[in-house]
Z-matrix of the N, CA and C atoms (Angstrom, degrees):
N
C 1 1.455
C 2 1.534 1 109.04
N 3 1.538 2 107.12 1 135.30
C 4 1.771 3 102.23 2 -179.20
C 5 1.781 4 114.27 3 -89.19
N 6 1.120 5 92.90 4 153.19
C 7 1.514 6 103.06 5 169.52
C 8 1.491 7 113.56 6 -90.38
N 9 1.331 8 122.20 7 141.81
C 10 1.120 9 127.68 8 144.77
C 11 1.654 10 127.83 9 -92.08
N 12 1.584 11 108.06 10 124.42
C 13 1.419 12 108.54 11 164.01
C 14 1.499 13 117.81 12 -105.83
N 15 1.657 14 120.97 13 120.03
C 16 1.919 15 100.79 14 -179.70
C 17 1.297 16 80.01 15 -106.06
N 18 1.604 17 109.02 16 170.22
C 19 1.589 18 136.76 17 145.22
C 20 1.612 19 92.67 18 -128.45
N 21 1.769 20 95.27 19 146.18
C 22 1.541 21 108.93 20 140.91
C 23 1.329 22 111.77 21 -117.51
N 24 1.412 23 100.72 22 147.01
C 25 1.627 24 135.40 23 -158.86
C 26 1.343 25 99.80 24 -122.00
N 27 1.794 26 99.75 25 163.29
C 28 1.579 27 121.39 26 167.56
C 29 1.158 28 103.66 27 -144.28
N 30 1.324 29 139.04 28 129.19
C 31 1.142 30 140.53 29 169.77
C 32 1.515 31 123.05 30 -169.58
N 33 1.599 32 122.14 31 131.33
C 34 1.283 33 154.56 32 176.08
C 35 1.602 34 101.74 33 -43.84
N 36 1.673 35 111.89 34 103.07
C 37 1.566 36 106.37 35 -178.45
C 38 1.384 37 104.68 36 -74.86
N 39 1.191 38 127.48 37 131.09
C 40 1.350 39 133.91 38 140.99
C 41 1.505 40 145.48 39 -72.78
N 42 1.612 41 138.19 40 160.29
C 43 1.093 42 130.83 41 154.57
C 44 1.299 43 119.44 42 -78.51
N 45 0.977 44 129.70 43 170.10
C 46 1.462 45 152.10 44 139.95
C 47 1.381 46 148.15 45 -149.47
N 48 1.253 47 127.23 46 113.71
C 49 1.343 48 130.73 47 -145.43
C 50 1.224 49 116.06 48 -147.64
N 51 1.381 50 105.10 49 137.18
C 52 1.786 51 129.16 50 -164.52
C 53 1.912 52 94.48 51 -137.12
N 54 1.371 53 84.51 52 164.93
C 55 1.672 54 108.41 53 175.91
C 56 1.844 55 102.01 54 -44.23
N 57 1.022 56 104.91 55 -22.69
C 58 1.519 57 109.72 56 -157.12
C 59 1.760 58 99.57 57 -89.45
N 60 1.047 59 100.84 58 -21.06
C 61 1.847 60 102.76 59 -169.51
C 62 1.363 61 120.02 60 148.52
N 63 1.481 62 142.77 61 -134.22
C 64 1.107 63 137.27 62 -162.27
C 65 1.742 64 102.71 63 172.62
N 66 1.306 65 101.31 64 119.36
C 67 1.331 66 127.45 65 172.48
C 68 1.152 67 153.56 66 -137.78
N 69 1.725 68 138.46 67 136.60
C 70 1.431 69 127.11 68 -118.39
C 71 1.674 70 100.67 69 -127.68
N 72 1.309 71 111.15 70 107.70
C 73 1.865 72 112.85 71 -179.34
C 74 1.524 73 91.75 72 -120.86
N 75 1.419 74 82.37 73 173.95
C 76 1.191 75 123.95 74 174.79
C 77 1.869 76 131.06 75 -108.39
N 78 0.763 77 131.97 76 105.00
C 79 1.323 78 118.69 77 -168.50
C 80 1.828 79 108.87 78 -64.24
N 81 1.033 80 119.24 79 147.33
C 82 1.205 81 132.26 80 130.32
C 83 1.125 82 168.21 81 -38.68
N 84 1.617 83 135.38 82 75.57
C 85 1.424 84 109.47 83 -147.39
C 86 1.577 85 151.94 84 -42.48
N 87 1.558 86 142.44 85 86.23
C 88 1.426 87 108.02 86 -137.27
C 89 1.593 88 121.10 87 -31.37
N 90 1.536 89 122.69 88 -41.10
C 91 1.154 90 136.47 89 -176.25
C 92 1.443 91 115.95 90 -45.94
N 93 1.246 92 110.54 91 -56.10
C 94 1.729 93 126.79 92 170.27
C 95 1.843 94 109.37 93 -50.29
N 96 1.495 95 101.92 94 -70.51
C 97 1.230 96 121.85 95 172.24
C 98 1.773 97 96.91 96 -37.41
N 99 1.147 98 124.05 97 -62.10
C 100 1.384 99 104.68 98 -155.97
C 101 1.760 100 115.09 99 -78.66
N 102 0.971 101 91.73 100 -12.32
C 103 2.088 102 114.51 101 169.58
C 104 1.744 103 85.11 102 -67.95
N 105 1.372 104 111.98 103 -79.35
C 106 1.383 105 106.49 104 -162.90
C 107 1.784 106 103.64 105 -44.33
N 108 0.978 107 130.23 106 -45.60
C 109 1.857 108 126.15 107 -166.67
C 110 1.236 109 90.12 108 -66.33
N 111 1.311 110 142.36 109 -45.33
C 112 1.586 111 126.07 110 -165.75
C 113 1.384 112 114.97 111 -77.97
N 114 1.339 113 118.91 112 -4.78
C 115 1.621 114 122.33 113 -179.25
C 116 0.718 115 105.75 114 -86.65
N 117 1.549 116 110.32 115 -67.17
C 118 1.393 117 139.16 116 -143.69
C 119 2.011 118 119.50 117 -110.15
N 120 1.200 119 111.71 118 12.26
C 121 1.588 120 113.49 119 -177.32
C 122 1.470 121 111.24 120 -68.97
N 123 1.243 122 104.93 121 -39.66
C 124 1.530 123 120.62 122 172.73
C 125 1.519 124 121.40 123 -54.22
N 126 1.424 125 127.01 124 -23.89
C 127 1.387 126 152.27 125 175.01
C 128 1.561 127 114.67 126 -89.18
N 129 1.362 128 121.18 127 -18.90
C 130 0.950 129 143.80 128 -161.52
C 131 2.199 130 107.27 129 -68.34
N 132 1.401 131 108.40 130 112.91
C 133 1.542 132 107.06 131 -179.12
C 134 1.759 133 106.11 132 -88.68
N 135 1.511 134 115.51 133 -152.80
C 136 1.204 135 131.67 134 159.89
C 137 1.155 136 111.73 135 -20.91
N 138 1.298 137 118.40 136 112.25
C 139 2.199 138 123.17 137 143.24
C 140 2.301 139 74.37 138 94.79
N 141 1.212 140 119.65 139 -3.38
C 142 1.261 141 104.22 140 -172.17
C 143 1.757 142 121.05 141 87.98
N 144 1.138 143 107.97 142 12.36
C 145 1.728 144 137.19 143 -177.12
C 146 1.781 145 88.49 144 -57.52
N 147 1.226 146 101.20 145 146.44
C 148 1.442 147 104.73 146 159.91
C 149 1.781 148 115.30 147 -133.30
N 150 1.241 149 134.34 148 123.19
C 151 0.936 150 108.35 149 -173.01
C 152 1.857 151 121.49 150 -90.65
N 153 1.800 152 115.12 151 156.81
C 154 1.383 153 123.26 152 -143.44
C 155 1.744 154 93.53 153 -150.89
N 156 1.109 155 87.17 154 141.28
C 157 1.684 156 94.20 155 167.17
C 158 1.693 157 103.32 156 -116.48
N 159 1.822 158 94.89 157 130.62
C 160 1.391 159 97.74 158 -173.38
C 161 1.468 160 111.02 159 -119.60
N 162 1.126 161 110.45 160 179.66
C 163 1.889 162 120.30 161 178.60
C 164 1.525 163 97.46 162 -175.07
N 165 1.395 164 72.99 163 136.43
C 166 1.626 165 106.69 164 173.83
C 167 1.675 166 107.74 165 -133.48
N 168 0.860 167 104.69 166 149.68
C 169 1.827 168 113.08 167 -164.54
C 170 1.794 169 107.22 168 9.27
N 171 1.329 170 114.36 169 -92.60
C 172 1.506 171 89.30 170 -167.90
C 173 1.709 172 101.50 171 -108.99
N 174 0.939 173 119.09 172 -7.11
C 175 1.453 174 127.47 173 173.09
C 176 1.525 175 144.02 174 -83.72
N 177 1.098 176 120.27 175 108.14
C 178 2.131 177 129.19 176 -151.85
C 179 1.142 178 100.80 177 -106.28
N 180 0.939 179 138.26 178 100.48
C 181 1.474 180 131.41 179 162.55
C 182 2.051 181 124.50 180 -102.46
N 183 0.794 182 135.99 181 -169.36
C 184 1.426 183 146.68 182 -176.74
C 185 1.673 184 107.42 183 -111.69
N 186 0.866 185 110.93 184 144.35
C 187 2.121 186 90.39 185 170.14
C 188 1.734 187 88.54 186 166.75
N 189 1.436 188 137.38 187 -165.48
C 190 1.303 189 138.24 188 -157.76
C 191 1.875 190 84.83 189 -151.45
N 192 1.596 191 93.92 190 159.08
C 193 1.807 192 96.34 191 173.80
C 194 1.954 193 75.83 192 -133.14
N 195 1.507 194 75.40 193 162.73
C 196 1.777 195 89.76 194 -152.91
C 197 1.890 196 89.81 195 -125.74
N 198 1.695 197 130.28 196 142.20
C 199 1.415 198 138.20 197 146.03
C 200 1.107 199 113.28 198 4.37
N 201 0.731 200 161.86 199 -167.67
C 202 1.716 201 165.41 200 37.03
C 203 1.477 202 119.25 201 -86.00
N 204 1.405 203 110.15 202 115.67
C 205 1.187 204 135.33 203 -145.61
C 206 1.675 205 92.23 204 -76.23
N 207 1.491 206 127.07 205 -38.36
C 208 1.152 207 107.43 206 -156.14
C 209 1.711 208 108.01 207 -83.99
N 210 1.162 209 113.94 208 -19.93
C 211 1.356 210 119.22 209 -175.50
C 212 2.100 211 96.76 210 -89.56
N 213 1.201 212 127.14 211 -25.16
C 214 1.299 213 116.49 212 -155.39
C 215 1.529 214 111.46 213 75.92
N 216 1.445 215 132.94 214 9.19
C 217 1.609 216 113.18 215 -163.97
C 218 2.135 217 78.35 216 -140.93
N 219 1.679 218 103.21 217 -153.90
C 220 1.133 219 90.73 218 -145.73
C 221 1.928 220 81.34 219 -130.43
N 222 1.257 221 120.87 220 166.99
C 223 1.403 222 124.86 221 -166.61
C 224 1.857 223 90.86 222 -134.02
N 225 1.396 224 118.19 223 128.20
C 226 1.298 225 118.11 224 159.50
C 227 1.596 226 120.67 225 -107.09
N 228 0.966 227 97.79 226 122.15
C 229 1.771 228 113.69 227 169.25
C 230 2.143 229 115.84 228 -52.22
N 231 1.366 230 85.69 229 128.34
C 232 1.535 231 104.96 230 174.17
C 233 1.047 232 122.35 231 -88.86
N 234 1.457 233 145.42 232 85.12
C 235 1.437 234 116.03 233 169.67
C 236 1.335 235 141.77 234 -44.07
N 237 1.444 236 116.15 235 156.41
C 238 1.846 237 97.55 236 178.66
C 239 2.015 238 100.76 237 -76.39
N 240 1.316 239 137.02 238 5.89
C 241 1.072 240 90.72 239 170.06
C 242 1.284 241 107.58 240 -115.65
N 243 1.218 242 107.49 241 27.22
C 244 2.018 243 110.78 242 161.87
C 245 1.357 244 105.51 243 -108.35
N 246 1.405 245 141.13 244 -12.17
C 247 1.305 246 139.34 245 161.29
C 248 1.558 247 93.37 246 -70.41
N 249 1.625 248 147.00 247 -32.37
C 250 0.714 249 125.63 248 -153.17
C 251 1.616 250 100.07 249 -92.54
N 252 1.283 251 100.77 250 -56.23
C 253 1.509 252 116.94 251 -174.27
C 254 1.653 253 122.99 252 -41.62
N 255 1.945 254 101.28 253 -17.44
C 256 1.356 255 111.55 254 -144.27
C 257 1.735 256 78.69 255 -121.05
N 258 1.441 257 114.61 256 -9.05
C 259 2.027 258 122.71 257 -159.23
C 260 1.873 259 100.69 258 29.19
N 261 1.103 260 117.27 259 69.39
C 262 1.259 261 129.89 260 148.82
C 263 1.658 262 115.70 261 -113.54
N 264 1.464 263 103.06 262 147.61
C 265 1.709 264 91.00 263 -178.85
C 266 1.990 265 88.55 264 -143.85
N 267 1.350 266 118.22 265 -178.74
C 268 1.100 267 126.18 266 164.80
C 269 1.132 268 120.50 267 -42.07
N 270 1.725 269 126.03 268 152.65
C 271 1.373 270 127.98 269 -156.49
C 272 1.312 271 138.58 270 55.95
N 273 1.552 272 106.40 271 -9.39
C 274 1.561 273 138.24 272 176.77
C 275 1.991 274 97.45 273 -71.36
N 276 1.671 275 124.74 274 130.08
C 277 0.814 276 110.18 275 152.95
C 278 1.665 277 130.00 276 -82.76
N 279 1.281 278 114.40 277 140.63
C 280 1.507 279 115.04 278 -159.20
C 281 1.796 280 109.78 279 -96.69
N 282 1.134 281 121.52 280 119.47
C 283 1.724 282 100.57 281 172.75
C 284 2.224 283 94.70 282 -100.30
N 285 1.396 284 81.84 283 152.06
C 286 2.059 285 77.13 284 -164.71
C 287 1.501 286 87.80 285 -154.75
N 288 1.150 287 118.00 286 159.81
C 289 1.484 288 135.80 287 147.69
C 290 1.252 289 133.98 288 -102.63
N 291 0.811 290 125.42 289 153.76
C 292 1.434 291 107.16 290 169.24
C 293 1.875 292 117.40 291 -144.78
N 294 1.323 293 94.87 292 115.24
C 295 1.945 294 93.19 293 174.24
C 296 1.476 295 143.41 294 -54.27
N 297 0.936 296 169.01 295 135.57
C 298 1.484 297 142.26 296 160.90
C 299 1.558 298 99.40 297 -125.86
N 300 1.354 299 119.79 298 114.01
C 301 1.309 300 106.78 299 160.84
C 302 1.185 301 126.04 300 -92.06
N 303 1.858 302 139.17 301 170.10
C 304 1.220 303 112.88 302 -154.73
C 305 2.253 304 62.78 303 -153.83
């Protein structure tokens, strides 16, 4: 039988951008983030990704939140068509949840 874990979150979307393109997360709270590493490290795939089902206002999607070394906690990726669907863009504060079932 699976578990469900939610958090709700707030967090300041950012850019980020390399030769390769440009892409839009969310940080993580360290606090949250560090709850999530003590559960969940063991679950942990590629680059340390875990995968999460998220929602933000009316939109849920599937997708993974990934390390980020400089904070210690974990950053989730936005797509453009939930930035679109949701008209949030960078610098926007975000309220979000995020699932992990185990």
């Amino acid at each position: 039988m699976k578990k469900s874990f939610n958090y709700k979150l707030v967090g300041k979307m950012f850019v980020w951008s390399t030769e390769a393109g440009s892409w839009h997360f969310v940080p993580i709270s360290k606090k949250v983030g560090q709850m999530i590493k003590d559960k969940f490290a063991k679950n942990s795939r590629g680059f340390g990704s875990l995968p999460v089902e998220v929602t933000i206002g009316k939109t849920v999607w599937k997708t993974s939140i990934f390390p980020e070394k400089t904070s210690g906690s974990y950053i989730l990726p936005v797509k453009a068509m939930v930035r679109k669907a949701e008209k949030i863009e960078a610098g926007d504060e975000i309220e979000f949840s995020v699932t992990i079932n185990i």
